[in-house]
Chimera marker file (.cmm) of the C-alpha trace (Angstrom):
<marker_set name="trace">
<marker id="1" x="-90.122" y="-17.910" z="20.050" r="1" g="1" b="0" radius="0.5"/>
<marker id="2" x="-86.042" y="-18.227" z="18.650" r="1" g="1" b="0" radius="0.5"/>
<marker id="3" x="-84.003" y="-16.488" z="20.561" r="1" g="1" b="0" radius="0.5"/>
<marker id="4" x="-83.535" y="-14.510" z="16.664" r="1" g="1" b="0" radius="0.5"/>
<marker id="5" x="-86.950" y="-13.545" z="16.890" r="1" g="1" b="0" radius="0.5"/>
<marker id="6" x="-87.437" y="-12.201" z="20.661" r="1" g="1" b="0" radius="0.5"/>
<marker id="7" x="-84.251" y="-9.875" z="19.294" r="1" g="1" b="0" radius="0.5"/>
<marker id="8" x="-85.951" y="-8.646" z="16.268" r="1" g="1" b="0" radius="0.5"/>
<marker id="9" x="-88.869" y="-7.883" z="18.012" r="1" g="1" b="0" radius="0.5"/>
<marker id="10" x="-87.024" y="-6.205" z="20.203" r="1" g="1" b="0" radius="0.5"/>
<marker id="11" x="-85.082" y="-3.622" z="18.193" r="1" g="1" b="0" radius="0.5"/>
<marker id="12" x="-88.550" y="-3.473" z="15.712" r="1" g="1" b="0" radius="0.5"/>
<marker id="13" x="-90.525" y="-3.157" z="18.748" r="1" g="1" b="0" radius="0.5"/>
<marker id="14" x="-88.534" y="-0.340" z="20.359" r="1" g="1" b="0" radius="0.5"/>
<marker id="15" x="-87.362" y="3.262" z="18.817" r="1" g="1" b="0" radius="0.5"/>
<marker id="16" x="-84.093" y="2.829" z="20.918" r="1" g="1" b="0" radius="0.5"/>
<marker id="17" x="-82.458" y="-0.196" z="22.005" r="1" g="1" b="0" radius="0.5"/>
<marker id="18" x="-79.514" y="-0.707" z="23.511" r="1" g="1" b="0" radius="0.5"/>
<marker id="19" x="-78.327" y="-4.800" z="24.023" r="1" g="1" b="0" radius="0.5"/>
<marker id="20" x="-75.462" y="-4.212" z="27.340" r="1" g="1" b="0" radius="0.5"/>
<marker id="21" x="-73.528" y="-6.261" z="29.917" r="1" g="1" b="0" radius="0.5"/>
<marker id="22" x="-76.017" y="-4.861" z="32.796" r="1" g="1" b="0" radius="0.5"/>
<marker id="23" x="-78.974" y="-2.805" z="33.143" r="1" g="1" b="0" radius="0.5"/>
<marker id="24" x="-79.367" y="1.080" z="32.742" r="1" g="1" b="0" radius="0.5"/>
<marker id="25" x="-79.239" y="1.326" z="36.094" r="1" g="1" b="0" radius="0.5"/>
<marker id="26" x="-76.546" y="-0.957" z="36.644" r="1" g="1" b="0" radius="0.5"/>
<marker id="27" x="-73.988" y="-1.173" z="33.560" r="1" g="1" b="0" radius="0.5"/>
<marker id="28" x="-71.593" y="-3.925" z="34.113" r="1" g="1" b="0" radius="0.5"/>
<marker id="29" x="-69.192" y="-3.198" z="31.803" r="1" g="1" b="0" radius="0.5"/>
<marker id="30" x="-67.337" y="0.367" z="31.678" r="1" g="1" b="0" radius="0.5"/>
<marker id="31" x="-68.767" y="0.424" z="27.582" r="1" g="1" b="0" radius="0.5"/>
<marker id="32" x="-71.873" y="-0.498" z="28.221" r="1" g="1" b="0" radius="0.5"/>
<marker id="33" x="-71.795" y="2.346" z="30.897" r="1" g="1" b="0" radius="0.5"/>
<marker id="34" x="-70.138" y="4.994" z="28.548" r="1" g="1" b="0" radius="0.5"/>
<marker id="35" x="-73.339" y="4.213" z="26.109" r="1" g="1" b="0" radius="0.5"/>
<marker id="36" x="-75.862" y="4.605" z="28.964" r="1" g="1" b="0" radius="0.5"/>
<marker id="37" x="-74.075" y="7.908" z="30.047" r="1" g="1" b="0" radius="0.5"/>
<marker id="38" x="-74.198" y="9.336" z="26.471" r="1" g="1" b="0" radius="0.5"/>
<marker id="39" x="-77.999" y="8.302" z="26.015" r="1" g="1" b="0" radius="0.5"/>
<marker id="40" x="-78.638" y="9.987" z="29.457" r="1" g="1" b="0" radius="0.5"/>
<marker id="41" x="-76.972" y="12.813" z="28.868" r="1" g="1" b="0" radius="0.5"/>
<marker id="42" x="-78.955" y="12.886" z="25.092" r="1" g="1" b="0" radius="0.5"/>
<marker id="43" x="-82.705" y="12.370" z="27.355" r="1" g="1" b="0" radius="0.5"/>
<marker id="44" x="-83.460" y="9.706" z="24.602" r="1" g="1" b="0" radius="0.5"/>
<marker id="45" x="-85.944" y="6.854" z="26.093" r="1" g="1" b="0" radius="0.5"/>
<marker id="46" x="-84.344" y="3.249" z="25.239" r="1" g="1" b="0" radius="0.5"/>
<marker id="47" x="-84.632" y="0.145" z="26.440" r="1" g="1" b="0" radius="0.5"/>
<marker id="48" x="-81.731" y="-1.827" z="28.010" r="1" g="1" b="0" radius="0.5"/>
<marker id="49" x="-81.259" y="-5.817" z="27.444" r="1" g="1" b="0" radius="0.5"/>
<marker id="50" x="-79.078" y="-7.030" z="29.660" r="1" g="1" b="0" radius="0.5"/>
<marker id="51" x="-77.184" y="-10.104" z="27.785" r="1" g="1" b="0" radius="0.5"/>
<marker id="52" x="-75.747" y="-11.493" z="30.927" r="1" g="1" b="0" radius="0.5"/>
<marker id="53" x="-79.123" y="-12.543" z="31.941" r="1" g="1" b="0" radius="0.5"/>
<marker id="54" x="-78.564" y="-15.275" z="29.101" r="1" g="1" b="0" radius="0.5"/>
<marker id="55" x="-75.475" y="-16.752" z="27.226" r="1" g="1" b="0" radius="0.5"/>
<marker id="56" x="-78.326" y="-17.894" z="24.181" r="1" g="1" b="0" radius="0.5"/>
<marker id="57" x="-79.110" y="-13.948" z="23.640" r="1" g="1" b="0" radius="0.5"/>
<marker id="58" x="-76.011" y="-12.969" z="24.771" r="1" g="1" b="0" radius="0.5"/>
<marker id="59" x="-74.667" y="-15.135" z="21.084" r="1" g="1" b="0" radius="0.5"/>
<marker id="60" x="-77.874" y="-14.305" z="19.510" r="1" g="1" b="0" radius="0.5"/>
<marker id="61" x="-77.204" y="-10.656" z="19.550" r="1" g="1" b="0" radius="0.5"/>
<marker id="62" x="-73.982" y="-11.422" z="18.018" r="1" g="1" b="0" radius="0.5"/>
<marker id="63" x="-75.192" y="-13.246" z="15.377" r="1" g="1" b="0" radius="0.5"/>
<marker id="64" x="-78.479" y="-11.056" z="14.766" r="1" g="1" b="0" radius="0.5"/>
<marker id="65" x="-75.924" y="-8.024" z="14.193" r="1" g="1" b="0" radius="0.5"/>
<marker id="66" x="-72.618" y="-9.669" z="12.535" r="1" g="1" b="0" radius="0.5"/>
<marker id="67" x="-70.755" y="-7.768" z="15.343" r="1" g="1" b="0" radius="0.5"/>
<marker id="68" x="-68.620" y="-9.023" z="17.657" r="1" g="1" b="0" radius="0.5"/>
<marker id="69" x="-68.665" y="-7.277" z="20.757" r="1" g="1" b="0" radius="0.5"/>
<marker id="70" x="-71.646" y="-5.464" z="23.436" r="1" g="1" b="0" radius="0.5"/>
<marker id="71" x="-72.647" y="-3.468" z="24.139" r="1" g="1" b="0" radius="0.5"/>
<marker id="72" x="-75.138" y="-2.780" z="20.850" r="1" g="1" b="0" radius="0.5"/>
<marker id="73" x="-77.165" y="0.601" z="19.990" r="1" g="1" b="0" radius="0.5"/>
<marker id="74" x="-80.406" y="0.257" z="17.905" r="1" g="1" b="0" radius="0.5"/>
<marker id="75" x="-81.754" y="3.035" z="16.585" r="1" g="1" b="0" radius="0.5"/>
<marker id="76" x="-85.557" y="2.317" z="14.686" r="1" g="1" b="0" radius="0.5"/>
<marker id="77" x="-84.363" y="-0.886" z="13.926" r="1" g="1" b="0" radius="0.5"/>
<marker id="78" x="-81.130" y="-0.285" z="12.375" r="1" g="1" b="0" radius="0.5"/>
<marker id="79" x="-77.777" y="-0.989" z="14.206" r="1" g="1" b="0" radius="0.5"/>
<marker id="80" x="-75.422" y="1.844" z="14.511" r="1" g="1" b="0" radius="0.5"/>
<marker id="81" x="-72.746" y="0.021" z="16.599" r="1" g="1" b="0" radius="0.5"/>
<marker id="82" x="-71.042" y="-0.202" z="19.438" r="1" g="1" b="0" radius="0.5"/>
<marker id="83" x="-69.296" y="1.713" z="22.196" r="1" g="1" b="0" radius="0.5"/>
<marker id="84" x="-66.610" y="3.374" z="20.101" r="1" g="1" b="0" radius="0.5"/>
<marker id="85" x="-68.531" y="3.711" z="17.138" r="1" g="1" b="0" radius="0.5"/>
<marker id="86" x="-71.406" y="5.535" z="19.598" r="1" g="1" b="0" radius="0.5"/>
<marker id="87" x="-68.506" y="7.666" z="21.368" r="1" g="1" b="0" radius="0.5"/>
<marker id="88" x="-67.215" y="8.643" z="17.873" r="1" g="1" b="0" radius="0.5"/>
<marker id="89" x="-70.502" y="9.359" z="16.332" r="1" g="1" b="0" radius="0.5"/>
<marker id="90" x="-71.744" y="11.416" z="19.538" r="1" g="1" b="0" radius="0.5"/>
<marker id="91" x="-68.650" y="13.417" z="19.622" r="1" g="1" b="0" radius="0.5"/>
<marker id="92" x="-68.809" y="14.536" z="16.461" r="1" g="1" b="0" radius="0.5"/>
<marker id="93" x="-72.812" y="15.619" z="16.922" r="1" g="1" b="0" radius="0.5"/>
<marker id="94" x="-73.293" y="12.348" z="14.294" r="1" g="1" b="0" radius="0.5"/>
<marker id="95" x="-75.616" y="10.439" z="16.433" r="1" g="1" b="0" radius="0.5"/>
<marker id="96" x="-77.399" y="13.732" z="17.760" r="1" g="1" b="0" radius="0.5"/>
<marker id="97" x="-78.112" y="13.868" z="14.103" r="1" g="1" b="0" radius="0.5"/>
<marker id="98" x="-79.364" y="9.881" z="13.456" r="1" g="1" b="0" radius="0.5"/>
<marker id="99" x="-81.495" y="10.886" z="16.429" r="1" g="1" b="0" radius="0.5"/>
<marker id="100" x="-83.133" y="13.979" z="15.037" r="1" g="1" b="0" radius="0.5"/>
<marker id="101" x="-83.337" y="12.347" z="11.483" r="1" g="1" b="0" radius="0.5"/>
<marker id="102" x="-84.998" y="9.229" z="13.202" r="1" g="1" b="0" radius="0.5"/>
<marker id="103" x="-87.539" y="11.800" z="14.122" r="1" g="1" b="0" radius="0.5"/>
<marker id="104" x="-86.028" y="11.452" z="18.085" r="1" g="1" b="0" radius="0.5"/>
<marker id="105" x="-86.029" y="14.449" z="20.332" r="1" g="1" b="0" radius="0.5"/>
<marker id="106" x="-82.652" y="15.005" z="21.929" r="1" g="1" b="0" radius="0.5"/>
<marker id="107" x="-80.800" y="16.811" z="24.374" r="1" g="1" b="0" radius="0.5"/>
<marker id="108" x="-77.240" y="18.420" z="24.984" r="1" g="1" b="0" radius="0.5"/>
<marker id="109" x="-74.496" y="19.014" z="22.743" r="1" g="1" b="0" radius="0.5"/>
<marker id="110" x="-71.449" y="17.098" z="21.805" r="1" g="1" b="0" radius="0.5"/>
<marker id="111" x="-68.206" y="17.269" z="24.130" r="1" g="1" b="0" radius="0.5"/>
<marker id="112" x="-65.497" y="17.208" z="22.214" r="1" g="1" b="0" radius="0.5"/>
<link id1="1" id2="2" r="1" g="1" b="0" radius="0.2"/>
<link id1="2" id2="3" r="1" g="1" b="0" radius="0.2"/>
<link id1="3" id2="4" r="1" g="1" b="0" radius="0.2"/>
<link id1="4" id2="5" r="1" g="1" b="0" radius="0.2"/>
<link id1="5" id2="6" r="1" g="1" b="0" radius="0.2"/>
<link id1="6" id2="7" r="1" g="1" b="0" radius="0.2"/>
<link id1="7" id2="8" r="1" g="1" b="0" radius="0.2"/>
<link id1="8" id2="9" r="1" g="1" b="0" radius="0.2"/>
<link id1="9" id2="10" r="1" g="1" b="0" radius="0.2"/>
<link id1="10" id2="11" r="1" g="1" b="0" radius="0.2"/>
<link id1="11" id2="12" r="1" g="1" b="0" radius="0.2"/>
<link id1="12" id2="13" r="1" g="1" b="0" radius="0.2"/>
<link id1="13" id2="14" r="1" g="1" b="0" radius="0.2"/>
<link id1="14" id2="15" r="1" g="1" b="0" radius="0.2"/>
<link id1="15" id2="16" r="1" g="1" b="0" radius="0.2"/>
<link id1="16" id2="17" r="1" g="1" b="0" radius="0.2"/>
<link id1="17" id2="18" r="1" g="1" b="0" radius="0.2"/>
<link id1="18" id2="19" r="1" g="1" b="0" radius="0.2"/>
<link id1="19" id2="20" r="1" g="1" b="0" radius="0.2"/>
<link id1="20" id2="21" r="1" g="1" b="0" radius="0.2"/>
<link id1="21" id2="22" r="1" g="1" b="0" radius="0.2"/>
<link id1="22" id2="23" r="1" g="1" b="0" radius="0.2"/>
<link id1="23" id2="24" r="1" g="1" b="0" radius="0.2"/>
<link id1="24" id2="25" r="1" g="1" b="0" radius="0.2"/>
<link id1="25" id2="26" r="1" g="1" b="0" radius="0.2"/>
<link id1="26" id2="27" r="1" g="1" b="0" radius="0.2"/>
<link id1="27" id2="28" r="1" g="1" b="0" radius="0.2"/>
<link id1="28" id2="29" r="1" g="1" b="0" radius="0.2"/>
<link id1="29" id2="30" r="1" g="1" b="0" radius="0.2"/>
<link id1="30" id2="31" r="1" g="1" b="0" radius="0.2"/>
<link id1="31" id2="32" r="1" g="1" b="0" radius="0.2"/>
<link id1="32" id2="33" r="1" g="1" b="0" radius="0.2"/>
<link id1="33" id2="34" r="1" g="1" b="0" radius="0.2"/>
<link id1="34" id2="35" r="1" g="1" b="0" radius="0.2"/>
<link id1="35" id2="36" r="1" g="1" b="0" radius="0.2"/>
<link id1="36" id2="37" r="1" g="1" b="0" radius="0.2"/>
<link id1="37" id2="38" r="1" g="1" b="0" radius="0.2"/>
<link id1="38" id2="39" r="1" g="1" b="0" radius="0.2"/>
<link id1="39" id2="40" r="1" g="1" b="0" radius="0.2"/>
<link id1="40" id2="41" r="1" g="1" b="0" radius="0.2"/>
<link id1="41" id2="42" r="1" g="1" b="0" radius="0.2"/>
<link id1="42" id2="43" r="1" g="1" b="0" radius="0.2"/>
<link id1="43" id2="44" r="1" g="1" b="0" radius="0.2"/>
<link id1="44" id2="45" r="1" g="1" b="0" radius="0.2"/>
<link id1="45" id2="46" r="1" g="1" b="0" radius="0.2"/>
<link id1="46" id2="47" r="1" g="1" b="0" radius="0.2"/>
<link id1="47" id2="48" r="1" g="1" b="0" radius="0.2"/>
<link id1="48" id2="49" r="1" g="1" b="0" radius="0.2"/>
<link id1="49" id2="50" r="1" g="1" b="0" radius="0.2"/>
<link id1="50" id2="51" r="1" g="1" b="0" radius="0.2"/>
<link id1="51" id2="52" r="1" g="1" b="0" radius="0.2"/>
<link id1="52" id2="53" r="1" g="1" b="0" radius="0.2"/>
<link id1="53" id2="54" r="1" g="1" b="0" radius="0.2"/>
<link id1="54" id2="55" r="1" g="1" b="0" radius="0.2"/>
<link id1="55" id2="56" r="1" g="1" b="0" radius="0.2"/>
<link id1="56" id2="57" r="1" g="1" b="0" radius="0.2"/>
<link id1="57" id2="58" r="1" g="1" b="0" radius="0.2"/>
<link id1="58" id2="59" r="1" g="1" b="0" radius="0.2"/>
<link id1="59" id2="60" r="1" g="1" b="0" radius="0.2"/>
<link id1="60" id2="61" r="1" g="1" b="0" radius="0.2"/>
<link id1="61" id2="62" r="1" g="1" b="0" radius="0.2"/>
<link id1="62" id2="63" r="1" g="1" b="0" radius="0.2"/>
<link id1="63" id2="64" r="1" g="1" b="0" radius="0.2"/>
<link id1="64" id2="65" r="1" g="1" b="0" radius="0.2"/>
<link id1="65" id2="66" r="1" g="1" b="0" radius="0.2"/>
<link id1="66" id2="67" r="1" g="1" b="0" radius="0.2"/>
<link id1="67" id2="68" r="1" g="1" b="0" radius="0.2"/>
<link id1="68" id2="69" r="1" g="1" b="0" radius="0.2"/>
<link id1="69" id2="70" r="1" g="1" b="0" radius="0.2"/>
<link id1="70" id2="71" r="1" g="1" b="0" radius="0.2"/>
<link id1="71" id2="72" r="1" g="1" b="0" radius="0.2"/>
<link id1="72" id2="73" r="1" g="1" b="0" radius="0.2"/>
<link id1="73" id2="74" r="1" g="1" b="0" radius="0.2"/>
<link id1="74" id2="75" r="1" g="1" b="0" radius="0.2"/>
<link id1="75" id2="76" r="1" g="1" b="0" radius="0.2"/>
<link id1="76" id2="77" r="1" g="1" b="0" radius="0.2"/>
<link id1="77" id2="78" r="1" g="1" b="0" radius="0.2"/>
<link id1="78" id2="79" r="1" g="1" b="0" radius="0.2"/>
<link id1="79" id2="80" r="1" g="1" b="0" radius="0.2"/>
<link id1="80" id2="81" r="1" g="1" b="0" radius="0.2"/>
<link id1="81" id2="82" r="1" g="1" b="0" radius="0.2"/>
<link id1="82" id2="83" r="1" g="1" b="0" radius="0.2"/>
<link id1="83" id2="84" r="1" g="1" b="0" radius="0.2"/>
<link id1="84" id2="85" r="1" g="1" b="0" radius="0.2"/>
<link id1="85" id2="86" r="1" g="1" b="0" radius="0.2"/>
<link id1="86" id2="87" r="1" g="1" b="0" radius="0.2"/>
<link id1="87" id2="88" r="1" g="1" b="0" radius="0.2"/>
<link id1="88" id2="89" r="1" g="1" b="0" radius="0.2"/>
<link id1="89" id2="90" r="1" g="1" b="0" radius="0.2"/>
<link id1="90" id2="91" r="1" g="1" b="0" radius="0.2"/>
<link id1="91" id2="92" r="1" g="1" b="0" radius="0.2"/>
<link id1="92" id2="93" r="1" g="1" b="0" radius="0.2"/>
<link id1="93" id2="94" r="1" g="1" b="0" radius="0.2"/>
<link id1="94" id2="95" r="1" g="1" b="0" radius="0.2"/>
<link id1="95" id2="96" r="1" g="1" b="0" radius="0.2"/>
<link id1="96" id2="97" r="1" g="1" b="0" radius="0.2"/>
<link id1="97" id2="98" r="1" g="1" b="0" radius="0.2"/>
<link id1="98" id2="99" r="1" g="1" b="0" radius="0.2"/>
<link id1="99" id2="100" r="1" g="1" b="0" radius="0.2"/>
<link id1="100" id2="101" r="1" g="1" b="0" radius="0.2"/>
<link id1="101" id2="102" r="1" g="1" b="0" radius="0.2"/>
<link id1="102" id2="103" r="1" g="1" b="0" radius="0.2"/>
<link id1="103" id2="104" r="1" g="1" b="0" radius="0.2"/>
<link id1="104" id2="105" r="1" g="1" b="0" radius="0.2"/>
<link id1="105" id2="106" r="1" g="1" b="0" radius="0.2"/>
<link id1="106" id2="107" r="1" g="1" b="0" radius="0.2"/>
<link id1="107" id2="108" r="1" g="1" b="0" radius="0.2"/>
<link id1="108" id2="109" r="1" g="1" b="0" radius="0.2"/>
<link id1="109" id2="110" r="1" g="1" b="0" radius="0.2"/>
<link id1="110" id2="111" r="1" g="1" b="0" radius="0.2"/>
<link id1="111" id2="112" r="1" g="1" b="0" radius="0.2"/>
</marker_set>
């Protein structure tokens, strides 16, 4: 399997996906943490890929997306961006709203 493939399956495969420097657990990056903290504090299931684990899917991602940087948020298989754009979008109740119009249960409010 191309490295292209394992991440489509991926963000096909899973309702939320979020491709980081770390793990959930374990962010190592401070964006990659601020994503996990705002998908915590939403109680939305996703999966964290940690790119470090390799430099062919830590490209690949790049590629797959057009986007430079990681972390990356998938939301049923679309991209919605990264780290600022997720901060941005949460703030403003936006992604509470892609999650509820993906048909994804959330929590919280925005803090503005």
């Amino acid at each position: 399997m191309s490295i292209n493939q394992f991440i489509d399956n991926e963000v096909k495969g899973n309702d939320v996906v979020l491709f980081m420097k770390g793990t959930p657990q374990f962010p190592q990056c401070g964006f990659s943490g601020q994503v996990v903290q705002i998908l915590d504090y939403l109680q939305v299931p996703y999966k964290g890929i940690n790119v470090l684990e390799s430099g062919e899917l830590r490209e690949g991602i790049k590629q797959y997306s057009q986007w430079p940087t990681i972390p990356q948020l998938y939301v049923k298989g679309e991209f919605v961006g990264g780290c600022d754009i997720v901060r941005e979008m949460f703030q403003a109740g936006e992604l509470q709203s892609l999650m509820l119009e993906k048909g994804l249960a959330v929590q919280g409010k925005a803090i503005a």
